[in-house]
Structures are given as structure tokens and as C-alpha cells.
C-alpha positions, 0 to 999 in steps of 0.5 A: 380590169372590168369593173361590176356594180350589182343591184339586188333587193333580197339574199343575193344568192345569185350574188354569192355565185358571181362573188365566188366565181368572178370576184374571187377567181382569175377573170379580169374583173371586180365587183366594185360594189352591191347596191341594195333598195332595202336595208335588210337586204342579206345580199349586203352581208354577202358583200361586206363579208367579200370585203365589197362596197355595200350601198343602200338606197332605200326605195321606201324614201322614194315610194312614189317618185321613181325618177328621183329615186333613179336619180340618186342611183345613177348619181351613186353608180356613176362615181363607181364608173362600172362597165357592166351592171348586173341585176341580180334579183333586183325587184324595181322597175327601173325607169327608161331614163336610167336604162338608156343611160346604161344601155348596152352595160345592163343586165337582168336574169329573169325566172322563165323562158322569155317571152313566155312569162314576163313580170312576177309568178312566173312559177306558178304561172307556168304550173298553173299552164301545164307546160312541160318545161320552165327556166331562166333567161338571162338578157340586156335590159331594155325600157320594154319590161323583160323585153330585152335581147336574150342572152342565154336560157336554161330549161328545167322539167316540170313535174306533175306534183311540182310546187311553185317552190319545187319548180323555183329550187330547180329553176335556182340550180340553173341560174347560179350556173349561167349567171356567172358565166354570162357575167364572164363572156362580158367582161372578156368583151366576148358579149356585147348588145349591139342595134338591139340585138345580143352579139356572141363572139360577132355573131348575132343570138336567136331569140332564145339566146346562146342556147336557143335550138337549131 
């Protein structure tokens, strides 16, 4: 059975969709733990009440010292002995030690087409550039911030009264349908990141990932 650790920072909505149709269903796996960098985090409700390990590490300890704060993480995740970690609204920037040690067993779902948009505001930003359409990327998380493989996308429209929350609601729908999913392929051994590329089923992904168009 292929052990998950999760790292979130806020609701774990994404959290909740692995939970139910991951931890709770057929597929060879569990979630051996949710790690969380603040206390309020509701994402640790979500796991307490899945009767899940809920850890947190708080960042503000570590406000400016992220190697050490990394260092305790790799020190709590390596006793969880996971084969893949999943960040799931996990809103640090993780430190290229920590990434190299995991490498290959890290994923991150982030919130726009990528490359398009690294980093924050994605939503706005895409309003903001009139594009036409937006979505989530899942990928492997590489030292390059968002910079890694990308695993799968989902678009979503853009309409012309949208607001920066309209679009995210949007973008959300999408995100609880592929995470799982990507989560899936993994732990069926389907998924792996190999030379620097993501591999489905042998077969190296485009940059726009399982989903990109021919």
C-alpha cells in the first residue's frame, strides 16, 4: 500500500476530494498524514475527523529561517516514510534542499495554465489579460518555483463579467476532479517523473501535460 503525506496551509478543500476518493475508496493507498505550517488550518479538522494523523509545524517559529524550518519537516516526513507528497494548497516556498531530497515523489496543483502565471494572483492576472480562458496545472515540484513537469491541465472559460472569485469557483471544480485523479495514476505506479520529464504509462507528456492538445 502506497503511503501519502499531504501539506496544506488553509481549508484542504482539495484535501477533502483526495480523503474521499483516495483514502476512502479501493485504491491501494493511504494518507498516513496531513501536515499543516498554521494552526488554524481547517485542512487538520478535515483530517482528525478522517481519523488521519494531523501534524503542525508552525512557520511563524521559523519566520526567517526557512532551512531550518524545512529541516524539521523533512525530519517529521521522513518518520511517515510516505511515497508521494502531495501539496495541496501548501502556500510556502519550499527550499531546494527539501525538493531534492523528494524529488520525483512531489507534487503541487497550482491555479493557471502554466507557464502562464507562476506564483500568486493568478486569477486576477488572467482577468486583468483579457485571456479568454484559465485552469489549474497539476505538476512535480522542481527547485524552479512552478517550474516543474506538468502533469495534466484543465481549462475553464473566462467570461467577460467574471470576478477574480467567480473565476477561482470555476477553476476550484476543476481542481477537485484532476487532483484525485493525478494522485491515483501515481500510487498505480501509471505516473512517474523521470530525466526531468513526467511519464504516463511510458510515455513522456507534452508541456501542457496529459491533457495537452495534438
Amino acid at each position: 500500500m502506497k503511503r501519502i503525506v499531504v501539506m496544506i496551509s488553509g481549508s484542504g478543500s482539495n484535501l477533502q476530494t483526495i480523503i474521499d476518493r483516495i483514502h476512502h475508496s479501493d485504491v491501494d493507498a493511504q494518507i498516513v498524514a496531513v501536515i499543516a505550517n498554521k494552526a488554524d488550518a481547517y485542512g487538520l479538522v478535515r483530517a482528525a475527523d478522517a481519523s488521519i494523523e494531523a501534524i503542525c509545524i508552525p512557520s511563524s517559529d521559523f519566520a526567517h529561517d526557512r532551512v531550518a524550518y524545512d529541516q524539521q519537516l523533512i525530519q517529521a516526513i521522513d518518520q511517515l516514510a510516505p511515497d508521494l507528497i502531495v501539496l495541496a494548497g501548501y502556500m510556502r516556498i519550499l527550499t531546494d534542499e527539501f525538493v531534492h531530497k523528494y524529488l520525483g515523489k512531489l507534487i503541487n496543483i497550482h491555479p493557471s495554465l502554466l507557464p502562464k502565471y507562476r506564483g500568486l494572483n493568478t486569477h486576477q492576472r488572467a482577468i486583468d489579460n483579457a485571456d479568454t480562458d484559465h485552469g489549474v496545472s497539476i505538476h512535480f515540484v522542481t527547485p524552479e518555483l512552478d517550474g516543474g513537469p506538468v502533469i495534466v491541465q484543465a481549462k475553464v472559460p473566462i467570461f467577460s463579467d467574471d470576478s477574480k472569485d467567480d473565476l477561482a469557483e470555476r477553476v476550484q471544480v476543476q481542481e477537485h476532479q484532476i487532483y484525485p485523479l493525478v494522485v491515483k495514476w501515481f500510487v498505480e505506479e501509471r505516473l512517474v517523473m523521470q530525466d526531468g520529464y513526467a511519464l504516463m504509462d511510458n510515455n513522456q507528456l507534452g508541456s501542457q501535460g496529459f491533457a495537452a492538445d495534438e
